[in-house]
C-alpha positions as CSV (number, residue, x, y, z in Angstrom):
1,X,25.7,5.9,-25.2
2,X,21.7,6.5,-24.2
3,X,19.5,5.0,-22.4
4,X,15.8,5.6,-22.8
5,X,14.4,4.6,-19.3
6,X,10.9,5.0,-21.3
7,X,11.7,2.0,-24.2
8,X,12.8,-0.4,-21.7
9,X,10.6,-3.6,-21.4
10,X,11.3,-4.1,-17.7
11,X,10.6,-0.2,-16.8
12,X,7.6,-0.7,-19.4
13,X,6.3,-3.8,-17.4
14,X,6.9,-2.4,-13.8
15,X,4.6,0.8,-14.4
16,X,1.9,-0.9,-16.4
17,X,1.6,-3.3,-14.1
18,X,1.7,-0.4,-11.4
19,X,-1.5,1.1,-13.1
20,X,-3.4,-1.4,-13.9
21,X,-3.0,-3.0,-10.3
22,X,-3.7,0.6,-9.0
23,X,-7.2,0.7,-11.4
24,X,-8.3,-2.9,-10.3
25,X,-7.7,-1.4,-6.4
26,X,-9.3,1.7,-6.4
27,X,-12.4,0.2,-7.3
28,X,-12.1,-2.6,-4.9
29,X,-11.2,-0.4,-2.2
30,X,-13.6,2.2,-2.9
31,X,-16.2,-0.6,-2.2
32,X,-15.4,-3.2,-0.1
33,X,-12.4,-1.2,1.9
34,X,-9.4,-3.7,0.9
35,X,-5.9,-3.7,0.3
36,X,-3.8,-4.5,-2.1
37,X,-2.3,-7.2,-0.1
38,X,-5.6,-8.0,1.4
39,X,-6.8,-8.4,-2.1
40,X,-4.1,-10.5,-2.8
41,X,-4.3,-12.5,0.1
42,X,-8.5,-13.3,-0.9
43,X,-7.8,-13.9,-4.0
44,X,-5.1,-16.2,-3.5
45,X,-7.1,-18.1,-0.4
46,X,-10.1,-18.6,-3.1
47,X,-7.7,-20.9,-5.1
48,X,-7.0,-23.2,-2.3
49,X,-8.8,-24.9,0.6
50,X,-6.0,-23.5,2.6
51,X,-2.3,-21.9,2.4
52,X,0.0,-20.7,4.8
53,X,1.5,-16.7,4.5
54,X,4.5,-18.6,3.8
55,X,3.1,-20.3,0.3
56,X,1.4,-16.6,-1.0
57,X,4.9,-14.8,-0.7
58,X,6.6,-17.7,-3.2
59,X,3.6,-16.9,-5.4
60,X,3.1,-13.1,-5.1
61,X,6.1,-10.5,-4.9
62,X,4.8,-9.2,-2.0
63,X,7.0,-8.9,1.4
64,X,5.8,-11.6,3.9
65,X,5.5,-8.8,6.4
66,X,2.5,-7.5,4.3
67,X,1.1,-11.1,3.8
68,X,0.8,-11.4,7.6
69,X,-0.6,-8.1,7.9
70,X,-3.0,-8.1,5.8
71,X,-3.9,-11.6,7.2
72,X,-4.2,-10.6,10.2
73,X,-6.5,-7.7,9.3
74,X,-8.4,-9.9,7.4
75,X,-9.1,-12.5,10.6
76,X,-10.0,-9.7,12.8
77,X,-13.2,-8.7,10.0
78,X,-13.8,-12.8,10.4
79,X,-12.9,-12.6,6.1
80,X,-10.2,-15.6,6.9
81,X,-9.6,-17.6,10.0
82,X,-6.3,-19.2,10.8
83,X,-5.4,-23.2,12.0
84,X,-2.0,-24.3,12.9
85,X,-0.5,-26.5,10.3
86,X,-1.0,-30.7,10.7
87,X,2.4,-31.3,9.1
88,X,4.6,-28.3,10.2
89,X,3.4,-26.8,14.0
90,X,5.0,-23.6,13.0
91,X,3.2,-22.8,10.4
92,X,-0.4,-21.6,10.3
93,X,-2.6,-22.3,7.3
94,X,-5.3,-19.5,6.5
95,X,-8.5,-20.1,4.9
96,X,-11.6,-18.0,3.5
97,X,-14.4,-18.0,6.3
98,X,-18.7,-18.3,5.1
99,X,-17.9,-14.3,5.0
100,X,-14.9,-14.2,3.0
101,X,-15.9,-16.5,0.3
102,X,-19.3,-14.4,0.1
103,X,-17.0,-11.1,-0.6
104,X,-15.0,-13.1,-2.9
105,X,-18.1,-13.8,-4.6
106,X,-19.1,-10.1,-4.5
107,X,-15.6,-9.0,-6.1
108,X,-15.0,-11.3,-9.1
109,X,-17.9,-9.6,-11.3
110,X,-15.7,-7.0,-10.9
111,X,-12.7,-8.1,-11.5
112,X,-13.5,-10.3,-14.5
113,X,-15.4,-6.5,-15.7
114,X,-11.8,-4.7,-15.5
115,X,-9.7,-7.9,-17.2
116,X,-11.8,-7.3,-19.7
117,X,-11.8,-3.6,-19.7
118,X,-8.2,-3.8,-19.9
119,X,-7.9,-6.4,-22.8
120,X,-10.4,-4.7,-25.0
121,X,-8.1,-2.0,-24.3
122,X,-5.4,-3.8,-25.4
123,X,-7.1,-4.8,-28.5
124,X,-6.2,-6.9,-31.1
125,X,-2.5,-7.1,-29.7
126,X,-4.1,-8.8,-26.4
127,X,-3.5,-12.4,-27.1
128,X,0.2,-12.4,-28.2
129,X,1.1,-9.8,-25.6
130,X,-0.6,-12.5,-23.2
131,X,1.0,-14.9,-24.6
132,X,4.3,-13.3,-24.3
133,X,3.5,-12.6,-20.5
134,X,2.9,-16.4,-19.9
135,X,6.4,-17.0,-21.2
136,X,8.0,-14.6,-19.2
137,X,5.9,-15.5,-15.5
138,X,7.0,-19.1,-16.5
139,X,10.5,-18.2,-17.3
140,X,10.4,-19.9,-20.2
């Protein structure tokens, strides 16, 4: 029996997903100095009014060592400030600062630029492999 690493859908996913996160960073980083998790971390604050390191590691696969790292970074260049939790005391809640959501604001041209960059690239195959993709994040 053979196994082709390069034909399997889950190998398949994990390195596309690998480069196209990779493409998307280098061109953030290259401008505005940011993580990956950092990244993530924005991104995901510019969602919500507010949400604790706890809620983006059940949302992202990303360790929640890195989500508090990167938070932490992020507070010290005043991109996200941090306020204990109403409800649960041992929690903190993050949320973007006047600074952060103007970086936010600064980034999204470019990221909607490379979704698109990478769809066209896709081409006509891009909305049933996105739809395929929606089914599988909602384990469906």
């Amino acid at each position: 029996m053979t196994f082709d690493l390069s034909a399997f859908l889950p190998y398949q996913l994990a390195v596309a997903s690998s480069r196209i996160s990779k493409g998307f960073a280098d061109r953030y980083r290259a401008e505005f100095g940011l993580t990956i998790p950092e990244w993530r971390v924005l991104a995901h604050l510019a969602q919500s009014d507010q949400v604790s390191v706890r809620e983006i590691h059940a949302r992202v696969d990303m360790d929640k060592s890195k989500v508090s790292r990167a938070a932490a970074r992020l507070e010290v260049q005043g991109l996200i400030e941090k306020r204990e939790n109403a409800e649960d005391r041992r929690l903190l809640d993050m949320r973007l600062t006047e600074k952060g959501r103007d970086l936010i604001a600064r980034i999204v041209p470019i990221a909607d630029a490379y979704q698109a960059q990478v769809i066209a690239q896709m081409g006509a195959e891009a909305p049933a492999f996105r739809a395929g993709l929606l089914r599988l994040l909602e384990g469906k």
